[in-house]
C-alpha positions as CSV (number, residue, x, y, z in Angstrom):
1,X,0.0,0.0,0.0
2,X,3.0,2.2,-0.2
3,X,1.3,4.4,-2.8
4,X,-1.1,5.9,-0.3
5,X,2.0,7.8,0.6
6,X,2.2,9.7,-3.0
7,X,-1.3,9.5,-4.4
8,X,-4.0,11.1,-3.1
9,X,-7.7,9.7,-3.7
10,X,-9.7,10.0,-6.9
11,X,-13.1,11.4,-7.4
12,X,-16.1,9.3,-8.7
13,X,-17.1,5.5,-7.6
14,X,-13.8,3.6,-7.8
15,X,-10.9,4.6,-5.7
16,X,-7.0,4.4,-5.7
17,X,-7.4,1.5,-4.0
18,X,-9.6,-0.4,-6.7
19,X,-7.7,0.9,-9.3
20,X,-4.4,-0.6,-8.7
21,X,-5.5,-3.7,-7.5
22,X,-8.0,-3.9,-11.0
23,X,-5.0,-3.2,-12.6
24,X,-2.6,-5.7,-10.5
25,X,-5.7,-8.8,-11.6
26,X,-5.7,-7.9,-15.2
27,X,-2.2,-7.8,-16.0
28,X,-1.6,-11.2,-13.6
29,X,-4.3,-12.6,-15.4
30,X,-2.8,-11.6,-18.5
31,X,-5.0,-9.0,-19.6
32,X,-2.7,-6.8,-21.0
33,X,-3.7,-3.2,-21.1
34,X,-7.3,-1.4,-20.4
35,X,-8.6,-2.1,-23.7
36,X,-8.2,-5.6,-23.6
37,X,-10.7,-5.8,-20.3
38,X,-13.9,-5.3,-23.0
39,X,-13.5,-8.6,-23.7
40,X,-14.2,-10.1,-19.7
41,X,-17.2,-10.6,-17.3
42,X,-17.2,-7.2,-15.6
43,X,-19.6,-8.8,-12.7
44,X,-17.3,-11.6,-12.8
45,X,-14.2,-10.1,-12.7
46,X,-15.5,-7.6,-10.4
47,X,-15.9,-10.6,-7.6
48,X,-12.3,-10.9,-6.9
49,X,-12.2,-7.3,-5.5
50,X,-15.8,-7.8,-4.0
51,X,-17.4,-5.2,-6.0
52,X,-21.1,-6.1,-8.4
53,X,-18.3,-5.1,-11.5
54,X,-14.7,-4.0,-12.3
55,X,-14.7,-0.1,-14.2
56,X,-15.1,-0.2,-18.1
57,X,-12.8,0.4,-20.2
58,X,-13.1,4.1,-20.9
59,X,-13.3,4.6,-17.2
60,X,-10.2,2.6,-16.4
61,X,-8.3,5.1,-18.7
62,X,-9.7,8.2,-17.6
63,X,-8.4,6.9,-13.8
64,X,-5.4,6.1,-14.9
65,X,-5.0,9.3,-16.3
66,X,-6.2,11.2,-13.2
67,X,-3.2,8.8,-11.5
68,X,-0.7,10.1,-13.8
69,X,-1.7,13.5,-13.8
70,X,-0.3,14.2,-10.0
71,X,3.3,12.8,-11.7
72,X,4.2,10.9,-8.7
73,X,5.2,7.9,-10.3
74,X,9.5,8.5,-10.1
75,X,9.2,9.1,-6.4
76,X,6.9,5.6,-6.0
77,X,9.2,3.7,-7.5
78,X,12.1,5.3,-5.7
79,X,10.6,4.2,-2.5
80,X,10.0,0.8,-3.9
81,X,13.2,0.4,-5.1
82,X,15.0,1.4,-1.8
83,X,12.6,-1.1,0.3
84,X,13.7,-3.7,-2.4
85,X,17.0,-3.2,-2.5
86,X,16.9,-2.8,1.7
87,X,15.3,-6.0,1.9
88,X,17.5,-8.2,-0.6
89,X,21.2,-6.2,0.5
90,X,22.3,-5.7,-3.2
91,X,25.2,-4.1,-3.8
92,X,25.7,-5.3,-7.1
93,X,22.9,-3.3,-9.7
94,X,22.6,-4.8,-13.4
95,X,21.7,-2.1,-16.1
96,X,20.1,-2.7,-19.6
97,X,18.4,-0.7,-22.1
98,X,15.0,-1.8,-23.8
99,X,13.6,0.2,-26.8
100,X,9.9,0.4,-27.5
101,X,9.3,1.0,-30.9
102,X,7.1,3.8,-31.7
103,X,4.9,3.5,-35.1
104,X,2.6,6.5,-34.7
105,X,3.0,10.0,-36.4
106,X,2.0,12.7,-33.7
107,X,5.7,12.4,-32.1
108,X,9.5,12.9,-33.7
109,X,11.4,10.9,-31.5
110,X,14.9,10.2,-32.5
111,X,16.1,6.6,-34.2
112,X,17.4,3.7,-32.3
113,X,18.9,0.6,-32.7
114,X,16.9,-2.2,-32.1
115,X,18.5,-5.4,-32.0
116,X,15.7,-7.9,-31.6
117,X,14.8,-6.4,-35.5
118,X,18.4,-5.4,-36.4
119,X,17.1,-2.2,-37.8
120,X,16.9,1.5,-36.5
121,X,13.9,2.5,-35.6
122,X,11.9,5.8,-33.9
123,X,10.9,4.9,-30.1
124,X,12.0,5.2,-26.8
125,X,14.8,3.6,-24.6
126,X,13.9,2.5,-21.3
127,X,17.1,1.9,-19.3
128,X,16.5,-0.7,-16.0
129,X,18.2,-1.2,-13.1
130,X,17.7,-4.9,-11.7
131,X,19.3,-7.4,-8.9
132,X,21.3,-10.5,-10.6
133,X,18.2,-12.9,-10.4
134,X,16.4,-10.5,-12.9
135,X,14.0,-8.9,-10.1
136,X,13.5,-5.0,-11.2
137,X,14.2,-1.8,-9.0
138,X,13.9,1.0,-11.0
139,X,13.7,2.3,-14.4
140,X,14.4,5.8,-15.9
141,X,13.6,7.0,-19.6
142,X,15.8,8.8,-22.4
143,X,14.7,11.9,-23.2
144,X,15.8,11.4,-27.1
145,X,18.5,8.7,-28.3
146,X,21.2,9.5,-25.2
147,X,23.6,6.4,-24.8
148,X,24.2,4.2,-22.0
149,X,27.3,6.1,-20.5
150,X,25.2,9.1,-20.3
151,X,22.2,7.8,-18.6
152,X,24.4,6.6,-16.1
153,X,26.1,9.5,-15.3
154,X,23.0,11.6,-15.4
155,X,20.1,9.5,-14.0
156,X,20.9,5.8,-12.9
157,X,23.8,6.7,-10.7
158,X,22.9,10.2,-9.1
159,X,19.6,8.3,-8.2
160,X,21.8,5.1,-6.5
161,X,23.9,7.5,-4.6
162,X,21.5,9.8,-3.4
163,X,18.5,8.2,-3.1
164,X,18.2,4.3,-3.6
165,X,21.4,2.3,-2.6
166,X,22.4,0.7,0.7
167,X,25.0,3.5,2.7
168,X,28.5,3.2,2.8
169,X,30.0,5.6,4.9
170,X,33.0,7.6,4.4
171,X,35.2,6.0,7.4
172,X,34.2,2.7,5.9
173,X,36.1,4.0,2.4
174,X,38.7,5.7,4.0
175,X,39.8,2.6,6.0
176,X,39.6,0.2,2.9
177,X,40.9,1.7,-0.3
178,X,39.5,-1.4,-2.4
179,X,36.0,-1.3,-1.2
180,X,33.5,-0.2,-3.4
181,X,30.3,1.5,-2.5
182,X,28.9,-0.6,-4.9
183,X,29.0,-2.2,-8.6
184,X,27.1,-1.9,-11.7
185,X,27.0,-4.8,-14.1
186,X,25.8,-4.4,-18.2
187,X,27.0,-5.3,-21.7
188,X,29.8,-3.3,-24.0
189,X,27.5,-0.7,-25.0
190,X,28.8,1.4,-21.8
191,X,32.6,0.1,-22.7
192,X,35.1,2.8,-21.9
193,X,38.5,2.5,-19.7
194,X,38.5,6.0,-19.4
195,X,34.2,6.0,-18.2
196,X,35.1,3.0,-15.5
197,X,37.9,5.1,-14.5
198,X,36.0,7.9,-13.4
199,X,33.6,5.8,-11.7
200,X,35.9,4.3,-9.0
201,X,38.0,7.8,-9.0
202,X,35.4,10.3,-8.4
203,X,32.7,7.8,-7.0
204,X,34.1,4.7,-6.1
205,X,31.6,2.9,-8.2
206,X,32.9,-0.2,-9.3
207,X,31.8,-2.4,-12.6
208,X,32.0,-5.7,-14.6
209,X,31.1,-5.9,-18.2
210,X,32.8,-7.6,-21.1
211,X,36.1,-6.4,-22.9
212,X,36.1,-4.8,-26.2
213,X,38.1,-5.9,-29.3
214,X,40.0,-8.8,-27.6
215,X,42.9,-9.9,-30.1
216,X,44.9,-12.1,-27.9
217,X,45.0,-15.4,-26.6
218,X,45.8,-16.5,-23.4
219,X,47.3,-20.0,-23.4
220,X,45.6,-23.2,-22.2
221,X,47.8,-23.9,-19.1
222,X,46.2,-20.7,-17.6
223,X,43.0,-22.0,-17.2
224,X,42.0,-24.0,-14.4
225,X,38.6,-25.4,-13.6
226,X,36.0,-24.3,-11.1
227,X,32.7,-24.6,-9.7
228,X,30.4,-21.3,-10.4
229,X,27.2,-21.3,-9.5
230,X,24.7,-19.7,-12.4
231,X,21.2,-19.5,-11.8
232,X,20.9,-22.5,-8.9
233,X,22.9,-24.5,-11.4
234,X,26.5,-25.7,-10.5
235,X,28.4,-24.9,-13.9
236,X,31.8,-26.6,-14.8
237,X,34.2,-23.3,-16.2
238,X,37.7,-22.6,-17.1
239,X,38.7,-19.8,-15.9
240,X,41.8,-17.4,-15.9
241,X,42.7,-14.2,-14.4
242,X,45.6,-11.6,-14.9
243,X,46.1,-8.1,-14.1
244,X,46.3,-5.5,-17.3
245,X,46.4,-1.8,-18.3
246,X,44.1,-0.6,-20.5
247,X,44.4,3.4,-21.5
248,X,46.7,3.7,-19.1
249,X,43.6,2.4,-16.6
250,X,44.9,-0.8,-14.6
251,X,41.7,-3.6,-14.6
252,X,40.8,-7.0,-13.5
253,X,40.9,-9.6,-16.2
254,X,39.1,-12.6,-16.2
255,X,38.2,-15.3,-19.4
256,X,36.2,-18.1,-19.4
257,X,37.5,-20.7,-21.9
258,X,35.0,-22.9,-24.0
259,X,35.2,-26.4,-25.2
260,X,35.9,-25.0,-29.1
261,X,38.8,-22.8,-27.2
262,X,37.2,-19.3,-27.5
263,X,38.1,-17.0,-24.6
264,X,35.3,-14.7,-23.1
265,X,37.0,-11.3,-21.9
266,X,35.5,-10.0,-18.7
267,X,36.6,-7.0,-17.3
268,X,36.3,-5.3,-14.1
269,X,37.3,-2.7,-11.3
270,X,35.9,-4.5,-8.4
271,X,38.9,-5.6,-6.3
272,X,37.2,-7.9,-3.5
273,X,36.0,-10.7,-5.8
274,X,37.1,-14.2,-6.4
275,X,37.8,-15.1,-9.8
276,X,34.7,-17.2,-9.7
277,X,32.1,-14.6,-8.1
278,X,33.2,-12.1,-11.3
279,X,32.5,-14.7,-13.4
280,X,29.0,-15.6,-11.8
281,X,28.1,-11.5,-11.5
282,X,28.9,-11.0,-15.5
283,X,27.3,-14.3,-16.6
284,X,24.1,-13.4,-14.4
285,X,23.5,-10.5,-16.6
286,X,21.6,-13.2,-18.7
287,X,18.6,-13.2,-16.1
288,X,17.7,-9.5,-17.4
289,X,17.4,-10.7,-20.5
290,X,15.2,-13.4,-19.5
291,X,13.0,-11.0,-17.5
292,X,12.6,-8.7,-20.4
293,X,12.0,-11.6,-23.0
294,X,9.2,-12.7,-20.3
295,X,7.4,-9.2,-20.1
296,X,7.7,-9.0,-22.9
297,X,5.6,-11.7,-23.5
298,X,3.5,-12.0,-21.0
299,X,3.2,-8.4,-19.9
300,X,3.0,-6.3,-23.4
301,X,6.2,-4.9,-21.7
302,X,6.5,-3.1,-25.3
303,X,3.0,-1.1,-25.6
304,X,3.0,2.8,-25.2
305,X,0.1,3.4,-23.5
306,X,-0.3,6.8,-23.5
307,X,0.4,8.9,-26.7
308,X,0.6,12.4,-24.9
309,X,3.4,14.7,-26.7
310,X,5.9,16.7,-24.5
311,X,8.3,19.0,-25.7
312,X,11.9,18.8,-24.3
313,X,13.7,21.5,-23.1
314,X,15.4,23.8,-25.5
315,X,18.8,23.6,-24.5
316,X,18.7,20.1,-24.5
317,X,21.9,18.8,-26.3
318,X,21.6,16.1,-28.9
319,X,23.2,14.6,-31.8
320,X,22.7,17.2,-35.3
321,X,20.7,14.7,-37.3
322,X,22.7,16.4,-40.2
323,X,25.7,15.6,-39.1
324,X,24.4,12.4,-38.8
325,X,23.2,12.1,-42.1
326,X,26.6,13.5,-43.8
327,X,29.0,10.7,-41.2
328,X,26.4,7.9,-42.7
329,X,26.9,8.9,-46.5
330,X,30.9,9.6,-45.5
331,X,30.7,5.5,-44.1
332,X,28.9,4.7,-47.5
333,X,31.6,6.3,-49.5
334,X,34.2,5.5,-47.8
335,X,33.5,1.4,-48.3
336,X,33.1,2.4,-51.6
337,X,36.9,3.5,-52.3
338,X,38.1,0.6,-49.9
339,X,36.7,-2.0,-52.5
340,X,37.7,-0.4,-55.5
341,X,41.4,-0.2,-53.5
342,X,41.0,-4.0,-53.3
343,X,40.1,-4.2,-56.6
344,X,42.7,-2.1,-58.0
345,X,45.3,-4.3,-55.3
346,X,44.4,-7.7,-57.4
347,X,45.1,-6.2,-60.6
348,X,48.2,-5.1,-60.2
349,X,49.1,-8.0,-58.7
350,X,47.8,-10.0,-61.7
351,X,50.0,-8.1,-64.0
352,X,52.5,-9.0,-62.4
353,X,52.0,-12.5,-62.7
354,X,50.5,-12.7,-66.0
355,X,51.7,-13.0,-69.5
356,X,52.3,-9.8,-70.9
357,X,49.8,-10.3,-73.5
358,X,47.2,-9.9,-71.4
359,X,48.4,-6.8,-69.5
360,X,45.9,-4.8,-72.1
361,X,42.6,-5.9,-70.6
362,X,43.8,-5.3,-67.1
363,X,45.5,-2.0,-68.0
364,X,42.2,-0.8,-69.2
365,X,40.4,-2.1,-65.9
366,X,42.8,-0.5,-63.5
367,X,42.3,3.0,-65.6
368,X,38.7,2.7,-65.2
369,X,38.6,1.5,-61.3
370,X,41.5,5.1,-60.8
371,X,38.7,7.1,-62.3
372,X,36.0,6.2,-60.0
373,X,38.2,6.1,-57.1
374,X,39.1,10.1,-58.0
375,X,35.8,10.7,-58.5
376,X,35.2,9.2,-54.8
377,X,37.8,10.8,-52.8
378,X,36.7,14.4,-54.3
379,X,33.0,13.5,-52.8
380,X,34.5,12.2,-49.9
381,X,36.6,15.6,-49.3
382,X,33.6,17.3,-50.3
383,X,31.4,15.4,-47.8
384,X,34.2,16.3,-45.1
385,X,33.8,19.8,-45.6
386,X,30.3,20.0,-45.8
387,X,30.0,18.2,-42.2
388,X,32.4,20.7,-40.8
389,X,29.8,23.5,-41.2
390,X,27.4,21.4,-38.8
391,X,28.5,21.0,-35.2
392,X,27.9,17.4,-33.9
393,X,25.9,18.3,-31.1
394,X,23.4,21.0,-31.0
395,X,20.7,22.1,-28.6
396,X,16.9,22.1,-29.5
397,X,15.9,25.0,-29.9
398,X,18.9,25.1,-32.8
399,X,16.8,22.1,-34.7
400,X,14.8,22.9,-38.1
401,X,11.4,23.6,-36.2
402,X,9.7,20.5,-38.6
403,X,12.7,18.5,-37.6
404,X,12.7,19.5,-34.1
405,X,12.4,16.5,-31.5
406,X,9.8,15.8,-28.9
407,X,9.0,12.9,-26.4
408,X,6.2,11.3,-25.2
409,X,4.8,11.3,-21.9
410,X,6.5,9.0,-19.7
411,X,4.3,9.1,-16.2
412,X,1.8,6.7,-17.1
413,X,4.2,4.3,-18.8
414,X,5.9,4.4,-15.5
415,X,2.9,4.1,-13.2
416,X,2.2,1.2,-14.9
417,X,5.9,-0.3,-14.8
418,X,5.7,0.0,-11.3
419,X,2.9,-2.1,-11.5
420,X,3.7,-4.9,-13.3
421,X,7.2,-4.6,-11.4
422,X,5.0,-5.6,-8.7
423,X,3.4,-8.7,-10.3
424,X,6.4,-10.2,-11.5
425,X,8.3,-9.7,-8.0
426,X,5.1,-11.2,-6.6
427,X,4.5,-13.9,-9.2
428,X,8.3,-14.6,-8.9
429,X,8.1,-15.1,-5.2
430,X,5.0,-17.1,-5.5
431,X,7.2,-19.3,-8.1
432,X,10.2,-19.4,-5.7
433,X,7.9,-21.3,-3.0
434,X,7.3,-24.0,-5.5
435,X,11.1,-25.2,-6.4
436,X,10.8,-28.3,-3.7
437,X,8.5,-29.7,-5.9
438,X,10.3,-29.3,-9.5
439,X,13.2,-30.3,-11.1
440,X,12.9,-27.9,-14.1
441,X,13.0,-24.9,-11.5
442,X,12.0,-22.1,-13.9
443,X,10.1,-23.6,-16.8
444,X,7.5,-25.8,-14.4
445,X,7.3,-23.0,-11.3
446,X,6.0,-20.1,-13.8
447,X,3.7,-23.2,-15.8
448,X,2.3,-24.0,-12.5
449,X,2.2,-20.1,-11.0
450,X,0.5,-19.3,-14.3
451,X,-1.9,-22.5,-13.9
452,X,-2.8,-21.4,-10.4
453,X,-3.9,-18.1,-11.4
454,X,-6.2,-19.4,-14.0
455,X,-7.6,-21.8,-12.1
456,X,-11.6,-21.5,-11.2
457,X,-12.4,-20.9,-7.4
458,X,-14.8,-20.1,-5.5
459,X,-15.1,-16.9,-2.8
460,X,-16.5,-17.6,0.2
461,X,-16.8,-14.0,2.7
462,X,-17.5,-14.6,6.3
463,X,-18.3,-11.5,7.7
464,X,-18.7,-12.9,11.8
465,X,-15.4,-15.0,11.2
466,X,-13.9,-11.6,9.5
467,X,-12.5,-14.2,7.4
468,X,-12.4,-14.7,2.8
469,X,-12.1,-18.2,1.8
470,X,-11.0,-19.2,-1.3
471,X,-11.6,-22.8,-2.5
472,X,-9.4,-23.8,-5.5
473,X,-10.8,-26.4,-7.6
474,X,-8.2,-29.0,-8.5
475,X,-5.4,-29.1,-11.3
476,X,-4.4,-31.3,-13.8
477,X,-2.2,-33.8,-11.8
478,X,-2.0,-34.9,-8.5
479,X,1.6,-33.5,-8.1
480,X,0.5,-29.9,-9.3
481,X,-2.0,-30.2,-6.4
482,X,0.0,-31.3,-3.8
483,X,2.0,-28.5,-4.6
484,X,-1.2,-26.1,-4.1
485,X,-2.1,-27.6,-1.0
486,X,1.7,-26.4,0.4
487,X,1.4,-23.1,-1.3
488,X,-1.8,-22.9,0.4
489,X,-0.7,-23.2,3.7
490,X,2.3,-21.1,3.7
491,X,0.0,-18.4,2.5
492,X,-2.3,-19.3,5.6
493,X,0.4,-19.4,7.5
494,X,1.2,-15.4,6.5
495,X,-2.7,-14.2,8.0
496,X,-2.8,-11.9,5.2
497,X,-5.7,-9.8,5.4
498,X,-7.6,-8.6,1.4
499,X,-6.7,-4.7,1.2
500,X,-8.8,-2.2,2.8
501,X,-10.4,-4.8,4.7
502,X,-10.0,-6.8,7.7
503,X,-10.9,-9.8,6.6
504,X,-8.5,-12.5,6.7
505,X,-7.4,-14.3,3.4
506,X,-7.8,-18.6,3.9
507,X,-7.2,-20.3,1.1
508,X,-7.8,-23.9,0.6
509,X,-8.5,-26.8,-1.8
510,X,-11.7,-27.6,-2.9
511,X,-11.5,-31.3,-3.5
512,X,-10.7,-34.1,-1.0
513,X,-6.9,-35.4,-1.1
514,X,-6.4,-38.4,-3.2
515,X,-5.9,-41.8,-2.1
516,X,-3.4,-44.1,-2.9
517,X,-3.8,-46.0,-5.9
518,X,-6.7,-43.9,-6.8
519,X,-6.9,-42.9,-10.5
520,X,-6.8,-39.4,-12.0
């Protein structure tokens, strides 16, 4: 109920309270965004919060955008975040952008690469901050097409330091010059010696990600094997480690060695871990990826919600999109020359080789590929000058007004983050309780989680008892159901009451426990 603290109520029949819990149901439920709830049994649906119907549609949205209207979404999720992060003692914060692809035409948002279609597209870059299991904190927007490195240094880590991560005092750094207030975790897109650098200099942040044009071998004998734990599973690796310099940056350097002998390059500045724990922290990263390849799916983590336009400040500083334009044409060009350069290589060497009666043909080839190649170095120098007259940065406000950027609104794509931030966490933990009974840990604990939430049941208020009962009717196989019946009372066991009542939540199956022998 920790919103209480930053909304206040909301005029008309439904209240905060109904709202985020409607919205909690549909998106557990998999009912993905307001429009979708057309489609259900308002009366129905409208049982499991113990109201005669759930709001329609067009009233859901006009809530939620009463909710987003008071903007207190950033400062929810702060508090969230630093009750998570409290709760589970992280120190080490994984960091990975995810861009939502934007189709419509009221907004100019800037392009970005988006590698799940390997093409640039217009949209927005979400950048989130997660734990090493994949559970989410926090998650801050780009304004237009800023990189990782920048995002850090403007949003992710102000908001770590000053508002979200666990404390380190300065006595505490002062008496140990190799510990590290903390460590952030992502891919090579933030890759800089000079940025990580900085980091432990100026904040003593430390970080692990992978190593950047690796042309070197290390050989065999350095590897030994160990035990590293990935994701509850014990995983064989070879591992090596040796201290380098890297811009004149001294690093951490650990590779994992594969059966075909390819060496992964880790890097980091963290100087308390094993050689092991780096390589667990680095290949953990994957579990982000799985958590946005499952909301994804099962969340519409991609939809914009809202397509409210915002214009960004004016002295906002972004990439000239001519500049841009001319470095993409000077690329073009410049792969041009290098292939007539190859071209013109191999016939030279031919006529070297050759017979000299054949010299003619090639003569008259080479003269031809020297022609083009002067007529693409003059575009290229031309190209160069032309880009010099446009700055590679410019503010806003110095943007072609029909070329100018915008952005859309982000507070109710956050308000509903936050939300299904929540689900998963809760869905996750739900899952977590069922792992004594599976083998297949993640696969068969979301199947059954998933399963249980679908399942029919009936409601059963006692208002004397002050108690809610809900009867689940059975699943598919005994096992699944003798898995219920534990979930069931460890959930007993937790007295929980429903929200804004005080009537407490029993939960129980409906059908008599099987015998042995007996069919099913």
């Amino acid at each position: 109920m920790s919103y209480q603290n930053h909304y206040t109520s909301l005029s008309g029949y439904y209240d905060l309270d109904i709202i985020i819990l409607t919205l909690s149901f549909l998106y557990l439920c998999r009912i993905k965004n307001p429009e979708q709830s057309k489609h259900l049994s308002p009366g129905e649906f409208g049982k499991l919060l113990g109201l005669d119907r759930i709001p329609e549609a067009k009233n859901l949205r006009s809530k939620i955008h009463q909710i987003s209207h008071q903007g207190q979404a950033k400062h929810w999720n702060r508090e969230l975040a630093k009750k998570w992060i409290k709760e589970e003692e992280t120190t080490f914060y994984y960091i990975d952008g995810h861009v939502k692809v934007y189709s419509g035409y009221k907004a100019n948002l800037g392009k970005k690469h988006v590698s799940r279609s390997k093409l640039c597209l217009p949209g927005m870059t979400e950048f989130w901050i997660n734990n090493s299991e994949g559970m989410p904190y926090f998650v801050v927007t780009g304004e237009v097409n800023e990189k990782m490195q920048q995002i850090i240094t403007e949003q992710i880590l102000p908001e770590l330091l000053m508002n979200v991560a666990l404390p380190v005092s300065e006595d505490q750094l002062a008496a140990d010059k190799d510990l590290a207030r903390f460590t952030l975790v992502f891919d090579r897109e933030a890759y800089s010696p000079e940025f990580f650098s900085k980091l432990w200099n100026e904040f003593r942040v430390a970080v692990i990600t992978y190593r950047k044009n690796v042309k070197d071998k290390w050989d065999e004998s350095d590897f030994t094997e160990k035990i590293v734990a990935i994701n509850s599973n014990e995983v064989k690796m070879k591992l090596a480690e040796k201290d380098i310099t890297l811009n004149n940056v001294e690093f951490r350097e650990v590779r994992k060695r594969n059966e075909s002998s390819h060496q992964t390059s880790i890097v980091t500045t963290n100087k308390k871990l094993s050689t092991a724990f780096i390589a667990k922290r680095m290949f953990d990263r994957w579990s982000q990826e799985n958590f946005f390849k499952y909301l994804r799916q099962e969340y519409d983590l991609d939809r914009i919600v809202h397509y409210i336009v915002n214009d960004i400040d004016n002295d906002f500083r972004v990439v000239n999109p001519k500049h841009s334009k001319l470095s993409n044409q000077l690329k073009k060009l410049r792969e041009k020359i290098a292939r007539r350069k190859a071209i013109l290589y191999e016939l030279v060497n031919k006529n070297l080789e050759e017979d000299s009666d054949k010299t003619g043909n090639n003569f008259k080839r080479q003269s031809k590929i020297k022609e083009e190649l002067q007529q693409f170095e003059m575009q290229e120098q031309e190209l160069i000058e032309e880009r010099k007259k446009h700055p590679y940065r410019i503010t806003i406000k110095e943007m072609e007004e029909e070329a100018r950027y915008n952005k859309l609104d982000f507070e109710s794509k956050l308000f509903q983050n936050i939300i299904k931030m929540i689900c998963y966490r809760a869905e996750t933990s739900f899952s977590i309780l069922l792992a004594s009974n599976y083998k297949k840990k993640t696969e068969e604990m979301r199947a059954l989680t998933k399963s249980l939430i679908r399942t029919k049941a009936n409601i059963i208020p006692n208002n004397d008892a002050e108690t809610l009962t809900v009867e689940l009717y059975s699943l598919s196989n005994p096992r699944d159901n003798r898995a219920a019946e534990q979930i069931c009372q460890i959930l007993n066991d937790t007295e929980t009451k429903f929200p804004g009542t005080n009537m407490q939540l029993i939960y129980k199956i409906a059908t008599s426990p099987l015998t042995m022998g007996q069919e099913f």
